[in-house]
C-alpha positions as CSV (number, residue, x, y, z in Angstrom):
1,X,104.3,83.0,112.6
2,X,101.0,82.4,114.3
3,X,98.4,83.0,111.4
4,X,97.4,81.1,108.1
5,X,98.2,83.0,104.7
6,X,95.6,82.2,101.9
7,X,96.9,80.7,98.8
8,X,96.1,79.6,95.4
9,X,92.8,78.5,95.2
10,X,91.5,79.8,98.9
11,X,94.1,77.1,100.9
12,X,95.4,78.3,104.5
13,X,99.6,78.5,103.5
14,X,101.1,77.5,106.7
15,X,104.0,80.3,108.0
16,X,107.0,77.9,106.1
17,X,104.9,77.6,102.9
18,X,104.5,81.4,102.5
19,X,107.8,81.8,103.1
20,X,109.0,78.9,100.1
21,X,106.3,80.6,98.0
22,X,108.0,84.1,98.6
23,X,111.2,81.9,97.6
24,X,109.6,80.5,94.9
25,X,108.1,83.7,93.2
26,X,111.6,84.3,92.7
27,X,112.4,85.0,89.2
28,X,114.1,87.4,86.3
29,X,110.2,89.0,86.3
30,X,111.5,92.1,87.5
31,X,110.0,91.4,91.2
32,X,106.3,91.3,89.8
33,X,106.1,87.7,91.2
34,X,107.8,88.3,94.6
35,X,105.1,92.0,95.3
36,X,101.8,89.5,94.2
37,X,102.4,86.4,96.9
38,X,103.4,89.1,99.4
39,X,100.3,91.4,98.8
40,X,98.4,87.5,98.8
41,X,99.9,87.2,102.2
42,X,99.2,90.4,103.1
43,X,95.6,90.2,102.6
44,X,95.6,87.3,105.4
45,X,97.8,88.4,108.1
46,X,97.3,92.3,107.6
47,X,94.0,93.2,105.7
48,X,94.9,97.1,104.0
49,X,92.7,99.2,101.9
50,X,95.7,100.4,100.2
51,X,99.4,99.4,100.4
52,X,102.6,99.2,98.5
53,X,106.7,98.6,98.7
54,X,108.7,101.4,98.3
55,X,112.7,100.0,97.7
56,X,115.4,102.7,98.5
57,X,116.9,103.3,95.0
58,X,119.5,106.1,94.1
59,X,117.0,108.5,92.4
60,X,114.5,107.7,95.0
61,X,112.0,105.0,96.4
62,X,110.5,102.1,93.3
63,X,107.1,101.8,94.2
64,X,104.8,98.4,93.6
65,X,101.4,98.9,94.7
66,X,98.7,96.1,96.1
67,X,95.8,97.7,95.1
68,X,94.4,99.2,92.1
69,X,95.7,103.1,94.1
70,X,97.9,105.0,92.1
71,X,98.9,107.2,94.7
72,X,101.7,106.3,96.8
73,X,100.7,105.6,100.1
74,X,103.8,107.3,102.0
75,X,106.0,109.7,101.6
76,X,109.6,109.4,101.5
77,X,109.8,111.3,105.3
78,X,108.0,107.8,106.7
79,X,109.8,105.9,104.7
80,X,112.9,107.0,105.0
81,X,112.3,107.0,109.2
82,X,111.0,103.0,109.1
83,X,114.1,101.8,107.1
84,X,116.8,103.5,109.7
85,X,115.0,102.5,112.6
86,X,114.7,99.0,111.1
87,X,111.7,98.5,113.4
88,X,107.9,98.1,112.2
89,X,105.8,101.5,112.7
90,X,102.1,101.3,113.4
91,X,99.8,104.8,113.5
92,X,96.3,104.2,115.1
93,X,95.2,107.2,114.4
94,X,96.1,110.2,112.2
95,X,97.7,112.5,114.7
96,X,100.5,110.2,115.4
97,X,101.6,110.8,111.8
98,X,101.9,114.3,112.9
99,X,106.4,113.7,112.7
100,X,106.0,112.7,109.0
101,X,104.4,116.1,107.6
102,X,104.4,114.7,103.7
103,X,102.9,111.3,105.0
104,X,100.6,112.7,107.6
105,X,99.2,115.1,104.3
106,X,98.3,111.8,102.4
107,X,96.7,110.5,104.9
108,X,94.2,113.2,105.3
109,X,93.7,113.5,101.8
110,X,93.4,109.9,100.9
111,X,91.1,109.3,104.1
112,X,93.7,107.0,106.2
113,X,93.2,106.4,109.7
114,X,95.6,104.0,110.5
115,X,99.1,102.5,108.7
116,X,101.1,99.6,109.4
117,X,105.2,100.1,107.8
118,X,107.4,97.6,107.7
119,X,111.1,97.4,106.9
120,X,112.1,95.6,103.5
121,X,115.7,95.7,105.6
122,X,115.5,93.7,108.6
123,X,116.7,90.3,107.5
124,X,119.4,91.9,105.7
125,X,117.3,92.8,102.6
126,X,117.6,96.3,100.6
127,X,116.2,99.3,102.1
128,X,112.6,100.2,101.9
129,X,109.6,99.5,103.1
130,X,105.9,97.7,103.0
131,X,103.4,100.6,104.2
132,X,99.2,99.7,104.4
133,X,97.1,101.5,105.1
134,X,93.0,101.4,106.5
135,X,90.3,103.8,106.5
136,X,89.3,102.8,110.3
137,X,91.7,103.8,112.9
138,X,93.1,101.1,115.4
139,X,93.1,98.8,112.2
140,X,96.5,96.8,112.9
141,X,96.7,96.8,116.8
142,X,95.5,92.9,116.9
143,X,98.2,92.3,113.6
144,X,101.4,89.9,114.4
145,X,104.3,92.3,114.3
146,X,106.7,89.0,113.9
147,X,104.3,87.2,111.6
148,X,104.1,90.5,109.5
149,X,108.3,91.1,110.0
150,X,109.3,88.0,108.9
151,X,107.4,87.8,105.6
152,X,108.3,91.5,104.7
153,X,111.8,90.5,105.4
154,X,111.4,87.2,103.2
155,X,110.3,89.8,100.7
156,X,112.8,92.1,100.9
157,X,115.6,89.5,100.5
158,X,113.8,87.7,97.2
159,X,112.7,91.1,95.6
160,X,116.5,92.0,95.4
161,X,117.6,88.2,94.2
162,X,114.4,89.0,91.6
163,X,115.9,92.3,90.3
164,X,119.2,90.6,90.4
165,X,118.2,87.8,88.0
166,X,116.4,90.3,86.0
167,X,119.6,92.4,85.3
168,X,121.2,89.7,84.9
169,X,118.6,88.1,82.0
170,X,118.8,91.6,80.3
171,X,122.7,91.6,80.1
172,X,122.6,87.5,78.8
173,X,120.4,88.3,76.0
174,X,122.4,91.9,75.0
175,X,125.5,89.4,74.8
176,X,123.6,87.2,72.7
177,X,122.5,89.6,70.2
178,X,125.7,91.2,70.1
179,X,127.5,87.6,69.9
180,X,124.6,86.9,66.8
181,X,125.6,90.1,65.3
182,X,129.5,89.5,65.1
183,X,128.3,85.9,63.7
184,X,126.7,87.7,61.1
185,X,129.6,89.5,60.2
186,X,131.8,86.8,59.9
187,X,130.0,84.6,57.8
């Protein structure tokens, strides 16, 4: 990667240590961790005005957002489209979102110009995707596609370990209550 990412305290995070602090964010926290260093090294390599991940699930797309938006960003048509193409997607300017009629809508409405979507997927990760988003068009056409891509990916792999751990941290402490119960009963 050929740009800093910001850390703790305001530091430039060289490309390997925002990868290790992806890594490290990686705990039963339900992903929380893992979504806040990536929207951290977000803000450095790709400044948004709005942005979230959206993670395939079956009943639909899990959203975390980067910004205080409650409104998804994009609709499932661009989302759906970045995670089979497995590519990055970048829209300078609203009539380029004119294939993705639910996304292009949100745009107009929430004053977009420009989005930047990036595959959760390409590393191997789940499916989904990072979408940002800027009020001025032409916002990401200086951004490091590779720099962006390979954090994403970094992301993509740890939110899924995260969830992982998480499931797995819920189903330990079921077992232990139940295991306390049957103690209970026995004594």
């Amino acid at each position: 990667m050929d740009a800093a990412i910001i850390g703790p305290g305001g530091s430039p995070l060289e490309s390997n240590q925002t990868l290790l602090a992806l890594a490290a964010a990686t705990t039963w926290d339900g992903g929380d961790g893992v979504v806040s260093t990536l929207r951290s090294a977000l803000c450095a390599l790709a400044p948004f005005d709005a942005g979230e991940l959206a993670l395939s699930m079956p009943t639909g797309f899990r959203r975390w957002t980067f910004t205080d938006e409650e409104d998804p960003v994009a609709a499932e048509d661009l989302l759906v489209d970045v995670a089979r193409h497995d590519m990055p997607l970048r829209i300078d300017q609203p009539e380029e979102a004119a294939r993705f009629p639910e996304t292009a809508a949100r745009m107009r409405r929430c004053g977009y110009m420009s989005m930047l979507a990036v595959p959760l997927n390409a590393a191997g990760g789940p499916e989904g995707a990072v979408v940002l988003a800027r009020r001025f068009g032409w916002a990401y056409a200086g951004t490091s596609m590779r720099a962006v891509s390979v954090c994403v990916s970094m992301a993509g792999l740890c939110l899924e370990r995260s969830l992982a751990l998480t499931a797995l941290r819920r189903e330990l402490e079921a077992a232990g209550h139940r295991l306390r119960e049957l103690e209970g009963r026995y004594r």
